[in-house]
C-alpha positions as a Markdown table, in Angstrom:
| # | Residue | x | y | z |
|---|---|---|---|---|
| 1 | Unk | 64.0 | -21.8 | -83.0 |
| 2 | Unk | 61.7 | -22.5 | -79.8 |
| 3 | Unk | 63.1 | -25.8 | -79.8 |
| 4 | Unk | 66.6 | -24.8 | -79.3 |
| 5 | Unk | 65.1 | -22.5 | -76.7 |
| 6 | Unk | 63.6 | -25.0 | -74.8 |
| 7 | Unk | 66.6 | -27.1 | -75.2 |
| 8 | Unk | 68.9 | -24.2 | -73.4 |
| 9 | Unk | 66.4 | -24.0 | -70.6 |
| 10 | Unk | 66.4 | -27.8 | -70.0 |
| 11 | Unk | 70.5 | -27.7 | -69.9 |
| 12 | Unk | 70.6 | -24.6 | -68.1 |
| 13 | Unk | 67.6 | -26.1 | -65.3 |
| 14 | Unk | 69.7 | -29.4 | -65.1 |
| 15 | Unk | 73.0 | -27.7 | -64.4 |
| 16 | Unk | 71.6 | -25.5 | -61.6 |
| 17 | Unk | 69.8 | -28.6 | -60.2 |
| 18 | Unk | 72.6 | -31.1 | -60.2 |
| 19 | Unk | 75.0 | -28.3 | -58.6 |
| 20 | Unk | 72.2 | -28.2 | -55.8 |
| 21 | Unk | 72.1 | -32.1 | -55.4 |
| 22 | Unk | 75.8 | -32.0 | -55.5 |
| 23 | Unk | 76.3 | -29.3 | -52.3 |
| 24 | Unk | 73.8 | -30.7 | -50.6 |
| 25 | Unk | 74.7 | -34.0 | -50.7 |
| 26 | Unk | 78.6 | -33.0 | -49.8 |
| 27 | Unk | 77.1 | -31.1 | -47.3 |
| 28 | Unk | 75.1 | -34.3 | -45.6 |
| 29 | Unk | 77.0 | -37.0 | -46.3 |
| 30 | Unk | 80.7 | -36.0 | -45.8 |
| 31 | Unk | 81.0 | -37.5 | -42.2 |
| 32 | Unk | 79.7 | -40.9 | -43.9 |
| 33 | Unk | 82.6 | -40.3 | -46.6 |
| 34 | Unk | 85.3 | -39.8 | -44.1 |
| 35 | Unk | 86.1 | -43.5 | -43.8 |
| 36 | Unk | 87.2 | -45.8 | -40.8 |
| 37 | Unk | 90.1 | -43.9 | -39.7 |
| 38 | Unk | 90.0 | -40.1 | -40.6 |
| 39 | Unk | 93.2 | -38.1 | -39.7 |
| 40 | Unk | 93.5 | -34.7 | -38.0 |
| 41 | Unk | 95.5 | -31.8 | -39.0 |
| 42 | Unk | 95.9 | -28.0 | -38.2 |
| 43 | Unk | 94.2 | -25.9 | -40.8 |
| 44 | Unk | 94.3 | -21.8 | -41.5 |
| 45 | Unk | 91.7 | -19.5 | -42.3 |
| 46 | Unk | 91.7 | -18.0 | -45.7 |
| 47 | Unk | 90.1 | -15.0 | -46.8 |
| 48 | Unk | 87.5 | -16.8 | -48.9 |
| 49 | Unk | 84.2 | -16.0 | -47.8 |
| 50 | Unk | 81.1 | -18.6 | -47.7 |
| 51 | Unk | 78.0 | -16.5 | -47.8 |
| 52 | Unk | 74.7 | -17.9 | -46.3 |
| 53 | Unk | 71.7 | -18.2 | -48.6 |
| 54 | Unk | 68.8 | -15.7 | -47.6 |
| 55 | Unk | 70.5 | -12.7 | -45.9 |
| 56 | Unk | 69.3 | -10.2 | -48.2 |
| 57 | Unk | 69.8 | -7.3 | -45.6 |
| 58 | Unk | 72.9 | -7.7 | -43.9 |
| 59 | Unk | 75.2 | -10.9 | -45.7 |
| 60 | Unk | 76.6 | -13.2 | -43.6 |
| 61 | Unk | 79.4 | -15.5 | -44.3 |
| 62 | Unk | 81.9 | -17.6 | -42.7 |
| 63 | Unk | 85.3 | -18.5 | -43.5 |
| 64 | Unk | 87.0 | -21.0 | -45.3 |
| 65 | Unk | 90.5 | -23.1 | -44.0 |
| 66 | Unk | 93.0 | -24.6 | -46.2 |
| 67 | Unk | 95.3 | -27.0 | -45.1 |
| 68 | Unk | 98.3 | -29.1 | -47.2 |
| 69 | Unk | 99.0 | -32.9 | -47.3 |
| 70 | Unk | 101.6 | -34.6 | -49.0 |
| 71 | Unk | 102.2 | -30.9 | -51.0 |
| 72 | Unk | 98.9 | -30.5 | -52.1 |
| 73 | Unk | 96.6 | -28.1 | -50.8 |
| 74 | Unk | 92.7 | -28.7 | -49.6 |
| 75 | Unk | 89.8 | -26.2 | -48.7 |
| 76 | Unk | 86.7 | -26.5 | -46.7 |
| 77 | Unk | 84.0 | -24.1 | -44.8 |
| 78 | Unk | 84.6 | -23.3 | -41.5 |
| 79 | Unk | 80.6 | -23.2 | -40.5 |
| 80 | Unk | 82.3 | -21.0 | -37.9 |
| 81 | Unk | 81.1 | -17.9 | -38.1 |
| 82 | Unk | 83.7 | -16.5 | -34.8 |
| 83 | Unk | 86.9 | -17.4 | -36.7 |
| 84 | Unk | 88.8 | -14.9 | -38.6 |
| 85 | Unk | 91.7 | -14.4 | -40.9 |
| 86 | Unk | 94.5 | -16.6 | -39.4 |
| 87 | Unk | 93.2 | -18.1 | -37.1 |
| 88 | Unk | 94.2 | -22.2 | -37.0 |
| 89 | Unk | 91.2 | -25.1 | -36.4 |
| 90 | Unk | 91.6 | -28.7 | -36.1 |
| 91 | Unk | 90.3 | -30.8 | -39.4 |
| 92 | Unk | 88.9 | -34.1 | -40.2 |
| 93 | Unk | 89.7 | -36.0 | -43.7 |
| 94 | Unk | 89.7 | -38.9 | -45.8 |
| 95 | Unk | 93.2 | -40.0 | -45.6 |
| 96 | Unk | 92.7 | -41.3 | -49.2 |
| 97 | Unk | 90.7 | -38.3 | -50.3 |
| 98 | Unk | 92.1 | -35.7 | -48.4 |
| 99 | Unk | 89.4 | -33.2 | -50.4 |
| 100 | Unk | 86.9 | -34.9 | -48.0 |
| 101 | Unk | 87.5 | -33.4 | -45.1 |
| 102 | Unk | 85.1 | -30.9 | -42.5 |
| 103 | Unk | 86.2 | -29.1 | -39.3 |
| 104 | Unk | 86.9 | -31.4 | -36.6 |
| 105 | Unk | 84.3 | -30.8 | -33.1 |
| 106 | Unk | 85.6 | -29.4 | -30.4 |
């Protein structure tokens, strides 16, 4: 019985650490990801909120956009925490991996 216990804890550890590795490094390397030529398009805000880690007080969040290409549609964070419901920005993507994409500086 312990061994199946400790077996759950090493699955459930593993999982919570590779989904940490994996936003992290999405996070860090998406401009490197974005290719030789990324494209720009016009992107909405959705009500989908991004919460920031340690606000235990008052939560803060930003917004995500979604945008379509070719019929299919793609998400992203803001990181913009002025932005609201609506509102359009200006994205960056892989043109052959459109789900690559981040908000495009102003």
């Amino acid at each position: 019985m312990n061994k199946v216990k400790d077996i759950i804890w090493i699955i459930i550890g593993s999982a919570i650490l590779g989904f940490l590795v994996y936003k992290i490094a999405r996070n860090s390397f998406t401009s490197q990801f974005m290719g030789s030529n990324p494209q720009r398009t016009k992107a909405v805000i959705i009500d989908y909120r991004n919460y920031m880690p340690n606000q235990p007080i008052k939560a803060e969040f930003t917004y995500s956009y979604q945008f379509t290409i070719n019929g299919e549609k793609y998400t992203g964070n803001s990181h913009d925490m002025t932005v609201k419901v609506g509102d359009s920005v200006e994205v960056e993507y892989n043109k052959d991996h459109p789900s690559i994409n981040k908000p495009s500086c102003p």
